[in-house]
VEXVO-863516 format. One line per 5 residues: for each residue x, y, z of C-alpha. Coordinates in steps of 0.02 Angstrom, whole numbers. Each point is the difference from the previous one (the first is absolute). Layout:
VEXVO-863516
X,Y,Z  ... .
This chain:
VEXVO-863516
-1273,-908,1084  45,84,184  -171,28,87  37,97,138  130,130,-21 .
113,74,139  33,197,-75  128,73,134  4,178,-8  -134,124,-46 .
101,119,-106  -52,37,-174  84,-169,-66  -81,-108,118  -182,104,-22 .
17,-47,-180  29,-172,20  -157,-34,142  -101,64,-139  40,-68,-141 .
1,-180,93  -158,45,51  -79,30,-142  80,-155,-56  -83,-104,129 .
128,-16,132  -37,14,184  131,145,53  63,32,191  90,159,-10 .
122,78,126  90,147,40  102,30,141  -29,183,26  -154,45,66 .
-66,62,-176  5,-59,-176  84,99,-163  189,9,72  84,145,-121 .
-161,27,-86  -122,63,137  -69,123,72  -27,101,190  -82,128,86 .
134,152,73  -52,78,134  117,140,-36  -76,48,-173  -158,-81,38 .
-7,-82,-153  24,-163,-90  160,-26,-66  74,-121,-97  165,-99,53 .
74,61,-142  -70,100,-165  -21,-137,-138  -26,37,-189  -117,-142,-113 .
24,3,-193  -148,-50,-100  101,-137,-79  34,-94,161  -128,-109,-47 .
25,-106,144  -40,153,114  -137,46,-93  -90,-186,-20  29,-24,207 .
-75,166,53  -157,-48,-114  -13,-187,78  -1,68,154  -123,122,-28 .
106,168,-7  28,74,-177  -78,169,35  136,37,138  141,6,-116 .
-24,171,-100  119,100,-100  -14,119,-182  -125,-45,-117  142,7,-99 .
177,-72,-15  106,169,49  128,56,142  27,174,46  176,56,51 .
64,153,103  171,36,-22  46,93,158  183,71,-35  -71,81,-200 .
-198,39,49  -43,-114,-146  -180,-92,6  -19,-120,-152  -135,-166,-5 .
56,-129,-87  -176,-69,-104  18,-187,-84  -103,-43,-130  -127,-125,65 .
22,-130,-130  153,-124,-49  69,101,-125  128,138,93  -71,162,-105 .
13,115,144  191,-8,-25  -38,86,-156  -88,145,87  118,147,74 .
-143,37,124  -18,-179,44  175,-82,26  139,71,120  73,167,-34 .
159,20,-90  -16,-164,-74  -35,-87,-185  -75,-160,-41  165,-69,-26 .
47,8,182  -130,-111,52  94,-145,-103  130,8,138  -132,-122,112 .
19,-146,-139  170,-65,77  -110,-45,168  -156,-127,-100  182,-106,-39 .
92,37,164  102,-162,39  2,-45,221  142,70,68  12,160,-76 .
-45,179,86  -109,130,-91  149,104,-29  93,-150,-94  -142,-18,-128 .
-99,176,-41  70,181,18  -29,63,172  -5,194,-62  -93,148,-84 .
-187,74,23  -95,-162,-31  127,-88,146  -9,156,116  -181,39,-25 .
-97,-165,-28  96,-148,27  102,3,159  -131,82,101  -131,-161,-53 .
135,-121,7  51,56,168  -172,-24,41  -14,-182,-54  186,-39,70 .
14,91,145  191,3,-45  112,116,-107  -60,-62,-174  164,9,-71 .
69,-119,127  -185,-109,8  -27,-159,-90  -26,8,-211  -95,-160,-5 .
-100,64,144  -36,178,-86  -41,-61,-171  -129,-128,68  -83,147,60 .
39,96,-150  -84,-125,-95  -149,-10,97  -49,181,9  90,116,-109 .
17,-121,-161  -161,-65,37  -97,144,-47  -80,195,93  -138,-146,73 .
136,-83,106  85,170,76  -150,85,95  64,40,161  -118,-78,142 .
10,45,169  -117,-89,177  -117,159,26  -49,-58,156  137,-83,52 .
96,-183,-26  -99,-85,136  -148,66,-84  58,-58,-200  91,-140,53 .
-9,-80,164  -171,20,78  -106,-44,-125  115,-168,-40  -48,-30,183 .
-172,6,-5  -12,-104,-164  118,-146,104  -120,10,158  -156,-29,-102 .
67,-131,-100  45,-87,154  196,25,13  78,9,190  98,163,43 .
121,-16,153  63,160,6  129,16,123  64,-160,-37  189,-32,-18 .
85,-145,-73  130,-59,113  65,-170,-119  -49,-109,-138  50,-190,51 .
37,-104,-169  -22,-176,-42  127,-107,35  -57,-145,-110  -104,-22,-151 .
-51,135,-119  104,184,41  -119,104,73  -46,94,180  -91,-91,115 .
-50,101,130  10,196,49  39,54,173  -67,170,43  17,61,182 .
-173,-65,72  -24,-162,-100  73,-114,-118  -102,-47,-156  38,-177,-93 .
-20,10,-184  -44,-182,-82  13,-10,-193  -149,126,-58  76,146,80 .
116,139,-51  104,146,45  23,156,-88  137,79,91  -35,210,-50 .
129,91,120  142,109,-2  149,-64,-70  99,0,154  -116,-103,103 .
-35,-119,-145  189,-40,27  -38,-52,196  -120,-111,-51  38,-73,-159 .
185,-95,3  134,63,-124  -110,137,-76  88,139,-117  -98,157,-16 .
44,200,-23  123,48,131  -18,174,-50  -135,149,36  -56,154,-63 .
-104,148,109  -134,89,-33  -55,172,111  -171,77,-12  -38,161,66 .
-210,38,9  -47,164,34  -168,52,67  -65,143,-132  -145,-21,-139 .
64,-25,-155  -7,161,-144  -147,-21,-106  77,-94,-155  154,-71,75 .
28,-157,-80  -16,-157,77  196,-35,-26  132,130,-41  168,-36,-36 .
155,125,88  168,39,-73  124,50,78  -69,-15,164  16,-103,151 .
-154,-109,-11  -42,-77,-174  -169,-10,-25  -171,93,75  -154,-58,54 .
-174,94,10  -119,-104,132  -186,82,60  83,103,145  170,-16,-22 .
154,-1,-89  149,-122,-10  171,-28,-69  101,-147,-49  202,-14,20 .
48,-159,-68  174,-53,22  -13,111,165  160,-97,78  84,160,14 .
-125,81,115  -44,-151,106  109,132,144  -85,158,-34  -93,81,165 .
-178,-29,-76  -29,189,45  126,38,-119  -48,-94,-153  -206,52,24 .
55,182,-20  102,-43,-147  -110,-92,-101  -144,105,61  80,141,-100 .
23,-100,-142  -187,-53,8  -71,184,6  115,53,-136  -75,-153,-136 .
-172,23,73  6,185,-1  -38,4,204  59,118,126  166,-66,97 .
-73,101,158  -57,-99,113  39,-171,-47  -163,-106,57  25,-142,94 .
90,-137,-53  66,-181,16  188,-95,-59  -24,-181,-46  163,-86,-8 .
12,-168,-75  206,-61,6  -57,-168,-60  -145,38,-143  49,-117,-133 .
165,-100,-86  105,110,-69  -29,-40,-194  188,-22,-43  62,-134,-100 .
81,-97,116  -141,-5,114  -121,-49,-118  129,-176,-26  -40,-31,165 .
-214,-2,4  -72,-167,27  -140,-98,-119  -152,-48,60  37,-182,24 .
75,-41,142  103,-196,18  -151,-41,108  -149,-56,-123  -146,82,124 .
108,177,44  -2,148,-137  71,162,33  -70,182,-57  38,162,25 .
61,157,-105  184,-51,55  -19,-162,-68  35,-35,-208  -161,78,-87 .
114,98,-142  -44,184,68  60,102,136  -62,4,155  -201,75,-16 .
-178,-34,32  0,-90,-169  136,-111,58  -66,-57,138  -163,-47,-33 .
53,-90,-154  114,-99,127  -132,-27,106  -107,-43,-138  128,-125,-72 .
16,-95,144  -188,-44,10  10,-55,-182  154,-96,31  -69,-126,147 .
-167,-12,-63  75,-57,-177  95,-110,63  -60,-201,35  -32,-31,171 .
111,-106,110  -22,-184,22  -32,-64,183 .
């Protein structure tokens, strides 16, 4: 077994895996070239809003057990907070309708039984139309193996698989989409609470993890970027030294590397790598105004430009996911837009429209399409003392906070399970 582990990159992933080797035993360095850890998953003070915001507004589900199981090693459970119950409320801003969909908390499905508990307009029958996706074969699009159509599709589905995929669901990944299917929806009301960082992702996710690394020990070089790996040339495949841009670091036989960067500079440093070629955006737009008392925590939009709604202590976001199309749009312009769509579901007045704040994000995740997902990487790399994690690489779900830390997770596991080289 490795024991001192090299985790480049202080994202999520590589978070995840300094802990868990940690609490296996390993000595962890950990670096990160930017000058502060959590990469996509982080958060920072605007001086504009003068507020926290988040890089981009993330949803949890209770059945991301992975999620759930880091954020209590590392000592933050209580920031992750949601309904006491498994339920989504909906605005449907073209019809004025306002429904909440309310799952029954055990494994049984009874609330899609109950007219006042299910999605309007539909029958218990209709939710049979998500069995095609627990057998979807790789390949194969959501459209190619479940009907893409009707009130449960329009009113339920799409808008949370959108959330998961980032990407037009019809179009996304079915092996992708019934892995999370099967992990939240088939698994039970328990599984499908919606969670959300009240305080922020630094503050669920990244600070805390921090703080548990420095007092067990672990070196943090923020700040720090990789320039090469340099890899054996005889003997056992492995890398045998990393060359960052102030020093060099030799690694003899008990050290390790968990390489926990973007896809695209995992290719420079790691020779004929495949990974996702394609990317998906994500825009967030945060508006400085108190909530209305009783807004839910997360409210789903039809028919509007952004998707989903958030309610934070002293302000108010929205999520466009797939948001390619407005990547161009005069910031201005898309604020006022969304800022009416926001007072209509929260029942606010459009005049004025408090300050606010557009988040763009070209590059937020892998698109979850099926020929992309062909192209994510395993864990193991050719070289015995180098694993790979990430949420691009091959954890069988799209690309979320789940994903990643079970990547980062997995790589830990995978070195220090492994026998440790021979001199």
């Amino acid at each position: 077994m490795p024991k001192l582990i090299h985790v480049i990159g202080a994202g999520l992933a590589g978070l995840a895996a300094a802990v868990q080797l940690q609490r296996r035993g390993a000595q962890v360095v950990l670096y990160e070239a930017a000058s502060e850890a959590g990469g996509r998953c982080r958060s920072y003070y605007d001086a504009q809003l003068g507020a926290t915001l988040d890089s981009g507004n993330h949803m949890v589900l209770s059945g991301n057990t992975a999620a759930l199981n880091y954020v209590r090693a590392i000592g933050a459970a209580d920031e992750l907070v949601g309904p006491a119950q498994p339920e989504y409320r909906f605005v449907d801003l073209a019809t004025q309708a306002r429904w909440t969909v309310r799952m029954s908390p055990g494994l049984l499905p009874w609330w899609i039984f109950d007219a006042n508990a299910r999605v309007p307009n539909t029958g218990p029958s209709d939710y049979l139309t998500l069995l095609p996706l627990l057998f979807a074969k790789p390949a194969r699009t959501v459209a190619h193996t479940m009907r893409c159509n009707g009130p449960l599709w329009d009113r339920l589905l799409r808008p949370l698989f959108l959330a998961m995929l980032n990407v037009e669901p019809r179009e996304a990944s079915a092996e992708l989409t019934g892995a999370m299917v099967r992990e939240t929806l088939v698994a039970g009301g328990l599984a499908c609470r919606p969670l959300i960082a009240r305080n922020g992702l630094s503050s669920a996710f990244v600070d805390p993890a921090l703080r548990l690394l420095q007092h067990g020990g672990a070196a943090i070089r923020l700040g720090s970027r990789l320039q090469n790996m340099v890899f054996a040339d005889t003997g056992p495949a492995r890398v045998s030294a990393l060359n960052f841009a102030d020093e060099s670091i030799a690694l003899d036989a008990n050290q390790a590397v968990v390489l926990a960067v973007p896809p695209d500079v995992a290719q420079t440093l790691v020779p004929g790598l495949r990974s996702p070629a394609r990317f998906a955006a994500n825009v967030s737009v945060h508006f400085a105004v108190e909530p209305p008392f009783g807004m839910a925590p997360v409210t789903g939009l039809l028919n509007a430009t952004a998707d989903w709604l958030f309610a934070f202590e002293g302000r108010v976001s929205v999520t466009v996911n797939a948001a390619e199309r407005l990547l161009d749009t005069a910031h201005e312009a898309l604020a006022k837009t969304v800022w009416a769509e926001v007072a209509q579901a929260a029942n606010l007045p459009v005049e004025p429209m408090p300050a606010w704040q557009v988040v763009t994000e070209p590059r937020a995740m892998f698109a979850a399409l099926p020929d992309q997902e062909t192209l994510r990487p395993g864990t193991r790399t050719r070289w015995n003392n180098l694993m790979l994690a990430g949420d691009w690489t091959a954890t069988g779900l799209p690309a979320t906070i789940e994903g990643a830390i079970r990547s980062g997770q997995k790589a830990a596991d995978t070195l220090l399970n492994q026998p440790m080289e021979r001199r």
